[in-house]
C-alpha positions in Angstrom: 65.9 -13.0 -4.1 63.6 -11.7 -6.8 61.1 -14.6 -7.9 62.2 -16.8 -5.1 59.3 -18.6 -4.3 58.4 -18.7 -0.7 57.3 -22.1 0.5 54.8 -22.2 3.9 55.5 -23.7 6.7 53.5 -26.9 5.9 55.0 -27.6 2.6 58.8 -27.0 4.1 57.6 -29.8 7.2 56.5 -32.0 4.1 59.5 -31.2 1.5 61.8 -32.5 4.3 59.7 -35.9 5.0 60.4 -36.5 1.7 63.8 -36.2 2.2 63.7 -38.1 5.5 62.1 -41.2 3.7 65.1 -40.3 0.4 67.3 -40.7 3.6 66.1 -44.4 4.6 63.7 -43.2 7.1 60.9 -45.4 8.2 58.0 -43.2 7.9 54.9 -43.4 6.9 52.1 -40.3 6.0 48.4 -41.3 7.0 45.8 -38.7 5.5 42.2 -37.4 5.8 42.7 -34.2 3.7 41.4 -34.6 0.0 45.2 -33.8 -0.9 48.4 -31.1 -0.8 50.4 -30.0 -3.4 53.7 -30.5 -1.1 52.6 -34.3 -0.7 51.8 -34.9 -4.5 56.1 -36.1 -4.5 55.6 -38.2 -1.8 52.3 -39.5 -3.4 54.4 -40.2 -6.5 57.8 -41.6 -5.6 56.7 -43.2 -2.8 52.4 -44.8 -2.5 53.6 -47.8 -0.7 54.3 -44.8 2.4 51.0 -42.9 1.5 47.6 -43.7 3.3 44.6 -41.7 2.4 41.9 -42.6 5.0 39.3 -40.2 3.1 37.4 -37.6 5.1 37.1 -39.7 7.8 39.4 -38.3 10.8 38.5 -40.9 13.7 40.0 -43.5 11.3 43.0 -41.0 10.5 43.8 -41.4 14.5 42.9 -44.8 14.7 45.1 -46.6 11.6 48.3 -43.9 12.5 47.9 -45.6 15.9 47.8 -49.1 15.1 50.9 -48.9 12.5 52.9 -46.8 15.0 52.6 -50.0 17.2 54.5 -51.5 14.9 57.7 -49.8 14.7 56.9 -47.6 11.8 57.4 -43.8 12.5 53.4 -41.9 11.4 52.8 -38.6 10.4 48.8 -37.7 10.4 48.0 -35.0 8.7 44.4 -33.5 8.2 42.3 -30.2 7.7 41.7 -28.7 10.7 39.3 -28.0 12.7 38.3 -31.8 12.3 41.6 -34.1 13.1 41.2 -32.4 16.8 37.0 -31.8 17.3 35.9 -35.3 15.5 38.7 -37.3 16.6 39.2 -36.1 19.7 38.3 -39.1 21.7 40.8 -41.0 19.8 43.6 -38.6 21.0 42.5 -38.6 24.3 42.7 -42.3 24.4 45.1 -43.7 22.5 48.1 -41.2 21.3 47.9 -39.7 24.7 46.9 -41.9 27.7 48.8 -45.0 25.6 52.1 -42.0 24.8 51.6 -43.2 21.0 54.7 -41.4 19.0 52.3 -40.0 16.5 52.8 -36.7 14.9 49.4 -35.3 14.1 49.8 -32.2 11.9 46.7 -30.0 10.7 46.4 -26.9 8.3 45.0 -23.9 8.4 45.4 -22.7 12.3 43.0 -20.2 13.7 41.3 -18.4 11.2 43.2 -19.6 8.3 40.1 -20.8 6.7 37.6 -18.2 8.4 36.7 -17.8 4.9 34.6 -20.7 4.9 32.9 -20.0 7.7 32.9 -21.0 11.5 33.3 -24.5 11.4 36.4 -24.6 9.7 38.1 -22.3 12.1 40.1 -24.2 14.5 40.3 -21.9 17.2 39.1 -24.3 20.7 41.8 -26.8 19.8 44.4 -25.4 21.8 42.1 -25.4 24.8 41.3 -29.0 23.8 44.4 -30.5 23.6 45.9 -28.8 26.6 43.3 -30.5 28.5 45.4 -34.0 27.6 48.7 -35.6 29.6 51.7 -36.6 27.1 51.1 -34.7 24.5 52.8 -31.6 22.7 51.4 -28.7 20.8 53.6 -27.2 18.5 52.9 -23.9 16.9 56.1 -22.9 13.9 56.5 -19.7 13.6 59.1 -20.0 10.7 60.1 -22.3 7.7 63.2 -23.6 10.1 61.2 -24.4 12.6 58.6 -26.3 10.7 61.7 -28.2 8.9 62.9 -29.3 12.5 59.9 -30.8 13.6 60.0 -33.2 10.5 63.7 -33.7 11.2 62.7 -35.2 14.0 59.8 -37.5 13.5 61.9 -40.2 13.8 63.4 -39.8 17.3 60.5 -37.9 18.8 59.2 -40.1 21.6 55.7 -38.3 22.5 53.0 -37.6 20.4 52.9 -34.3 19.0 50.1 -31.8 17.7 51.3 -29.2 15.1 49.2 -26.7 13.7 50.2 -25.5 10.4 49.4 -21.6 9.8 49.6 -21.6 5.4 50.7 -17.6 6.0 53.8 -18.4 7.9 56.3 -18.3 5.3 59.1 -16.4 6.7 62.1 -18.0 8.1 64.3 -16.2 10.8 65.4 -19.2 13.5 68.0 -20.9 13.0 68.0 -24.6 14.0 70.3 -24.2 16.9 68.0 -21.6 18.4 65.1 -24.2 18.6 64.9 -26.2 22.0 61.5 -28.0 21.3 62.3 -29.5 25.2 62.2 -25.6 26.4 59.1 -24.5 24.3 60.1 -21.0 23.6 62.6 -18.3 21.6 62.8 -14.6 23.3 63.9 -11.9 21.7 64.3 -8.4 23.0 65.4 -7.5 26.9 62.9 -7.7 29.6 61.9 -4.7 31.5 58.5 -2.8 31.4 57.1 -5.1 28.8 56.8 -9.0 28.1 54.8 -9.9 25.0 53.8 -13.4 24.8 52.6 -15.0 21.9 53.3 -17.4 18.7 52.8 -18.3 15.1 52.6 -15.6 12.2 52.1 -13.0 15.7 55.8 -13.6 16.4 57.4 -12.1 12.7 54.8 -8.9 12.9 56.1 -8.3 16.4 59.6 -8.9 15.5 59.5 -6.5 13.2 58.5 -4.2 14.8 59.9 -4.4 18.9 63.0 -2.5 18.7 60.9 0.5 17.3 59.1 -0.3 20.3 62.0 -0.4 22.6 63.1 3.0 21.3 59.8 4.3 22.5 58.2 2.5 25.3 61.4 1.1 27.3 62.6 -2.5 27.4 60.3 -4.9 26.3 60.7 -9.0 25.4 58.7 -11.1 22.9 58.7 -14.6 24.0 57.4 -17.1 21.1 55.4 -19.6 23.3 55.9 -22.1 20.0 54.9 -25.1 22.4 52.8 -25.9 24.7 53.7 -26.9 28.0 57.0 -24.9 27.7 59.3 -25.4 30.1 57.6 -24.2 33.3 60.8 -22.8 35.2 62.6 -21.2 32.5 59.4 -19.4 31.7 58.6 -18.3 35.2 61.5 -16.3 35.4 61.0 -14.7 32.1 57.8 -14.0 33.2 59.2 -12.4 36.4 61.2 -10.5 34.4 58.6 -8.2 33.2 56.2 -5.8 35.2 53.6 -6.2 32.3 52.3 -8.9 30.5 50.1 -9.3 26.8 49.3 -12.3 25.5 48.3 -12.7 21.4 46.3 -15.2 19.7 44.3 -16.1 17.4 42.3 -18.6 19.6 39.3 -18.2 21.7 40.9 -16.9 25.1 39.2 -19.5 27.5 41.8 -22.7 27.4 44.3 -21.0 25.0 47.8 -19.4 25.5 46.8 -16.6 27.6 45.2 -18.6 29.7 48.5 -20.9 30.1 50.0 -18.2 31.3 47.7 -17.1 33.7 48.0 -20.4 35.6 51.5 -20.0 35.8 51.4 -16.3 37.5 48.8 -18.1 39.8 50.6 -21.2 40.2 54.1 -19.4 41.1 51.8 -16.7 43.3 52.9 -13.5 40.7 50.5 -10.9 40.7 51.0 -8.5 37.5 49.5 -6.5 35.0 48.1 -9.0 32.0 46.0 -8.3 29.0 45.1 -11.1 26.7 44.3 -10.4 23.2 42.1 -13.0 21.3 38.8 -14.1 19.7 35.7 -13.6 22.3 32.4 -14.4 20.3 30.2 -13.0 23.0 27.0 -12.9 21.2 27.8 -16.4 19.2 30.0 -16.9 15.6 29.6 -14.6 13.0 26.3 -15.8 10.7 28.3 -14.9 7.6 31.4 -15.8 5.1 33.8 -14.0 6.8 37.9 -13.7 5.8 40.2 -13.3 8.5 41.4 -10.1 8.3 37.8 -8.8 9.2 37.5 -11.4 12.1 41.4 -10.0 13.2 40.0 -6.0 13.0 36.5 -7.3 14.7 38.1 -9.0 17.9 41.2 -6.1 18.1 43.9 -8.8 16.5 45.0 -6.2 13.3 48.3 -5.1 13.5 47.0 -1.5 14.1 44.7 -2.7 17.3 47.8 -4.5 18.2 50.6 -2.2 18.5 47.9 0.6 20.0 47.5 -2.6 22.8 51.2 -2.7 23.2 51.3 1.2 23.7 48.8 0.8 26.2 50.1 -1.6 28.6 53.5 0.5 28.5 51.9 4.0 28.6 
């Protein structure tokens, strides 16, 4: 609709934790960010729920673990890189070895903010986190999906990492195509082709894979949104396919195509993969960058993408 205004997928998570707590939901929102238009409401209507730590993300852990204890649902939510690379021992030991219900959220995935440089470019915390027992990653790659997640803050009985993409607007799932338990949407038929991937990746593609079908023969997009998926489910997906390419906007040691590498090896599948992602061979770039010249530098544009695609299937 013209002049519809198109909310991201952190403010839609956020818009409906307000209406959770409307509800009678006992949650509270713990934060280390200097503040976000979609919790200025929250802020408003309801301080005695708000907790601002400051700029100070070991604390943000630390207090969002302690009231958990107590029975109150928490939702942490910080800038990222630094909720993950500061805090990181306070993950490690307390939401995850202790299985703390927390739901740790941070904006600006990948290279969101690669406008400000390197160090606020999230892009080892997937490797970081998968390195921890108990926990979930969560990736949205829609509005719906974001609005799920806060839906269920309240039941969710592991602690969860959600990484908030602020250019992920779109909404295409509906709820009852989300199993958070199985970790992952396909769309499209296997056969020559299986395109893994997540994020503001997963709309691009969508958009274009039966244009791709048309040309290349069958090919599947599976939206890894979370990580671990499902193993078994996945594996046969992944069997599925004679060729694999995994996209993301991470540094490709630790990440998503390296997930999926261990399972091939794991399940003993040998096939055809090509992982796309950031490889800063000679160091981070020494200058303000934005992110659509880091995407074109390290072959991520949607050009260097579908010429990828075209590749694998030629």
């Amino acid at each position: 609709m013209e002049g519809k205004i198109m909310l991201s997928a952190r403010d839609a998570f956020f818009n409906q934790i307000f209406q959770q707590v409307t509800q009678g939901e006992n949650i509270i929102v713990i934060t280390s960010d200097l503040g976000a238009p979609s919790l200025d409401d929250f802020r408003k209507y309801y301080p005695e729920r708000y907790i601002s730590v400051g700029i100070a993300e070991q604390s943000l852990i630390s207090v969002a673990a302690g009231l958990s204890l107590t029975g109150v649902r928490v939702v942490a939510y910080g800038l990222n890189p630094f909720p993950i690379t500061r805090a990181f021992d306070q993950i490690r030991s307390l939401l995850a070895e202790l299985k703390i219900p927390v739901t740790l959220c941070g904006l600006n995935a990948g290279l969101c903010s690669a406008v400000a440089g390197y160090t606020h470019m999230p892009i080892e915390d997937m490797g970081m986190v998968r390195t921890l027992s108990n926990i979930r990653l969560f990736n949205p790659s829609d509005v719906c999906m974001a609005e799920k997640l806060a839906k269920e803050v309240s039941v969710c009985a592991y602690p969860r990492y959600i990484r908030f993409d602020k250019a992920v607007k779109e909404r295409f799932y509906a709820e009852r195509d989300l199993d958070f338990d199985r970790g992952f949407t396909t769309y499209g038929e296997p056969g020559n082709l299986c395109i893994v991937t997540f994020g503001g990746f997963v709309s691009t593609i969508r958009r274009r894979i039966d244009k791709f079908t048309q040309e290349e023969g069958k090919i599947q997009l599976i939206d890894l949104f979370s990580l671990p998926a499902e193993t078994a489910q996945l594996v046969t997906h992944l069997q599925a396919a004679k060729k694999i390419i995994t996209i993301e906007e991470n540094v490709l040691a630790g990440g998503m195509g390296s997930y999926i590498l261990e399972l091939l090896s794991d399940n003993q599948m040998v096939k055809p993969v090509k992982r796309l992602g950031l490889q800063f061979k000679n160091g981070y770039y020494d200058k303000f960058i934005s992110r659509e010249y880091v995407r074109e530098e390290q072959g991520l544009s949607e050009a260097s993408i579908e010429k990828a695609i075209r590749e694998m299937v030629g």
